[in-house]
C-alpha positions in Angstrom: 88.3 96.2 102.1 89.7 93.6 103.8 88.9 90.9 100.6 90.4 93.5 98.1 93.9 93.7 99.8 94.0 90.0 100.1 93.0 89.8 96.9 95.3 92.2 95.4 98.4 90.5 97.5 97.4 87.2 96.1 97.0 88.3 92.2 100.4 90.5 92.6 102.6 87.1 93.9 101.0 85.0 91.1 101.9 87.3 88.3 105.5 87.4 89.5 105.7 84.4 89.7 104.3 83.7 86.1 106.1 86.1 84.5 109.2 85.4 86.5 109.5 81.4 86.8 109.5 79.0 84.0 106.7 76.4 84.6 108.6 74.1 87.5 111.3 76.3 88.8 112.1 76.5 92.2 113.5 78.9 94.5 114.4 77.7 98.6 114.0 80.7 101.0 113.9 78.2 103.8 115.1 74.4 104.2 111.6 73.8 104.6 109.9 76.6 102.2 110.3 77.1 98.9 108.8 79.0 95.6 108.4 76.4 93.4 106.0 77.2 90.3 103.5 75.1 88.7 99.9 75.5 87.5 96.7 73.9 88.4 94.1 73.2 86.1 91.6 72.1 88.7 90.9 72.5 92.0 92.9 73.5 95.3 96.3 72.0 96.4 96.7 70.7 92.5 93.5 68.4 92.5 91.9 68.4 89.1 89.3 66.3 87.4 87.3 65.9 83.9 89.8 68.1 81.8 88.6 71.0 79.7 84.7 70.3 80.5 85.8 69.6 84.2 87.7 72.7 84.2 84.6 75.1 83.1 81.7 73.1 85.3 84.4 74.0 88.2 85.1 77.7 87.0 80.9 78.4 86.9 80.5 76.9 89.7 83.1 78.7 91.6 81.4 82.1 90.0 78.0 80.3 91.3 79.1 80.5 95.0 81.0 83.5 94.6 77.7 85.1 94.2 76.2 83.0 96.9 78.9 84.2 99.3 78.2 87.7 99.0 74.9 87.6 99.0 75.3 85.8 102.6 77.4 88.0 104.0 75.5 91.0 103.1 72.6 89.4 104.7 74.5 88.6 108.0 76.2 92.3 108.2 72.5 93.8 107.4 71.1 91.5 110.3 74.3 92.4 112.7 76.6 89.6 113.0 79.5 89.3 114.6 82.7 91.4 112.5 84.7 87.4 113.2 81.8 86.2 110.8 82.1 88.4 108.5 85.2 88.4 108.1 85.2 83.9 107.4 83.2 85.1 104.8 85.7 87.8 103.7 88.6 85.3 103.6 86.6 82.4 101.8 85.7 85.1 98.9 89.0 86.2 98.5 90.1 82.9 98.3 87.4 81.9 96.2 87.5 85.0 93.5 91.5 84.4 93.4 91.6 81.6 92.3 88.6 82.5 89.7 90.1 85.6 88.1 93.2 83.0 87.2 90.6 80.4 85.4 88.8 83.6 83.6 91.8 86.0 82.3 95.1 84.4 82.6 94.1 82.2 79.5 94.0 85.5 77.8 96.7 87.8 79.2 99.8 85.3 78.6 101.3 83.6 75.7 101.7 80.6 77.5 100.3 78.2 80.3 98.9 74.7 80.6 96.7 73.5 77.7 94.2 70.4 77.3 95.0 67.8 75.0 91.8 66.1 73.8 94.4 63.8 71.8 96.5 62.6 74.8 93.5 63.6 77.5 96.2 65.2 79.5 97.3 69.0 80.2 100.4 69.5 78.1 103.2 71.7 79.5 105.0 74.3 78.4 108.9 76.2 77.8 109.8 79.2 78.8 108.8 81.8 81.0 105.0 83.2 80.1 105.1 87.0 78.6 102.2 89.6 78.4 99.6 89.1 75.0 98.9 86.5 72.7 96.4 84.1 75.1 96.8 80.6 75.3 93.3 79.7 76.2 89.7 80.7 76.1 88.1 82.7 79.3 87.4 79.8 82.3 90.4 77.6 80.9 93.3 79.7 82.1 95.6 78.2 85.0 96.0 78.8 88.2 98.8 80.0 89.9 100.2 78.1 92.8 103.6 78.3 93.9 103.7 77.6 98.3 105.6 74.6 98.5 106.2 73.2 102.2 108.6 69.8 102.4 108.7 70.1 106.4 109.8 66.2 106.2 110.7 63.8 103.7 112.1 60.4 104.6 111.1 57.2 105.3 108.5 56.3 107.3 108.9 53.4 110.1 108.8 49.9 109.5 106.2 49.2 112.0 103.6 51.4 111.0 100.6 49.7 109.5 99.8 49.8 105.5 102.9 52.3 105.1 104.9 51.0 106.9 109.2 51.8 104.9 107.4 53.8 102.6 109.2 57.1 100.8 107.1 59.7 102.2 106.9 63.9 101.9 105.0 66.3 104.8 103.7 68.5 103.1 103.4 67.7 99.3 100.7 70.0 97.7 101.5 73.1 96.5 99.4 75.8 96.7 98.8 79.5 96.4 97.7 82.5 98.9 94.3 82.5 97.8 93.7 78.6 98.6 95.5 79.7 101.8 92.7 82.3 102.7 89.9 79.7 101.7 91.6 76.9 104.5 91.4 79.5 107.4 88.3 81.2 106.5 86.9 77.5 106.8 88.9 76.9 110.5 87.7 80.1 111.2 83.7 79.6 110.2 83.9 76.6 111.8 85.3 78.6 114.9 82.5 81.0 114.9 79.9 78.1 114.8 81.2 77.2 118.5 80.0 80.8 119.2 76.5 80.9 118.6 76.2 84.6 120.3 78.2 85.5 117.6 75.8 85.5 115.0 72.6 87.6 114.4 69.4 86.3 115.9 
């Protein structure tokens, strides 16, 4: 239960967004907090790799551990682990099948989003604001979503530091979305439950 509300909170704020926000808009709720949209291709906090190809190896084997996931955690729960286990596992699926259901259906479900040029072996942007229909890729080449944008500190950084030393610097640059969110603490949060070795089933 747990996964689906997460789930459901994180599909809900990227469709807003999507159908809300042209690509790069940016909205400031806080000095250090804003909405500002853009769309991933590849992996979490805007790390991509090996264009279209790259993005389908990722998407299957993002399906690939989904399964591996579940199948885990139904083995722990059968064998009585500890609810804090289970529910790591519950945030890093969430996580995990967010981002996923982007890659497999947003491609189809909007006019418009981020699309591989084999020509220019870049992804090309777009105008406008993205409506319902038409598809603008094939199922695993849709975008994701990511929109959490935290500039806590921009400046310059000291002179005396080492290597970087009066460089332009920004804390924190990635953007990212709820469901790469769920993913990072489910991770703290496994690695928590590893201190706690009572915790899981014997």
């Amino acid at each position: 239960m747990l996964a689906l509300v997460l789930i459901a909170a994180d599909q809900a704020l990227k469709i807003a967004i999507k159908t809300q926000f042209a690509l790069g808009d940016s909205v400031e709720l806080l000095p250090w907090f804003q909405l500002h949209f853009t769309e991933n291709p590849g992996m979490a906090f805007g790390l991509n790799w090996g264009g279209a190809a790259g993005k389908v190896v990722l998407s299957l084997f993002r399906i690939a551990a989904i399964g591996g996931i579940v199948w885990y955690a139904v083995h722990l729960a059968k064998k009585g682990a500890h609810p804090f286990v289970l529910t790591t596992l519950a945030l890093i699926f969430a996580g995990a099948l967010g981002n996923v259901l982007d890659s497999l259906f947003y491609g189809l479900l909007f006019d418009r989003g981020l699309v591989w040029s084999p020509e220019y072996e870049f992804w090309m942007a777009y105008d406008g604001v993205a409506q319902w229909g038409g598809g603008y890729a094939a199922p695993l080449l849709g975008n994701v979503v990511d929109m959490l944008y935290f500039p806590l500190w921009t400046g310059y950084l000291p002179e005396w530091l080492p290597f970087w030393g009066g460089d332009y610097f920004q804390f924190f640059r990635p953007i990212f979305n709820l469901a790469d969110a769920y993913v990072t603490v489910g991770v703290v949060f496994w690695y928590l439950a590893s201190r706690r070795p009572e915790w899981w089933p014997t």
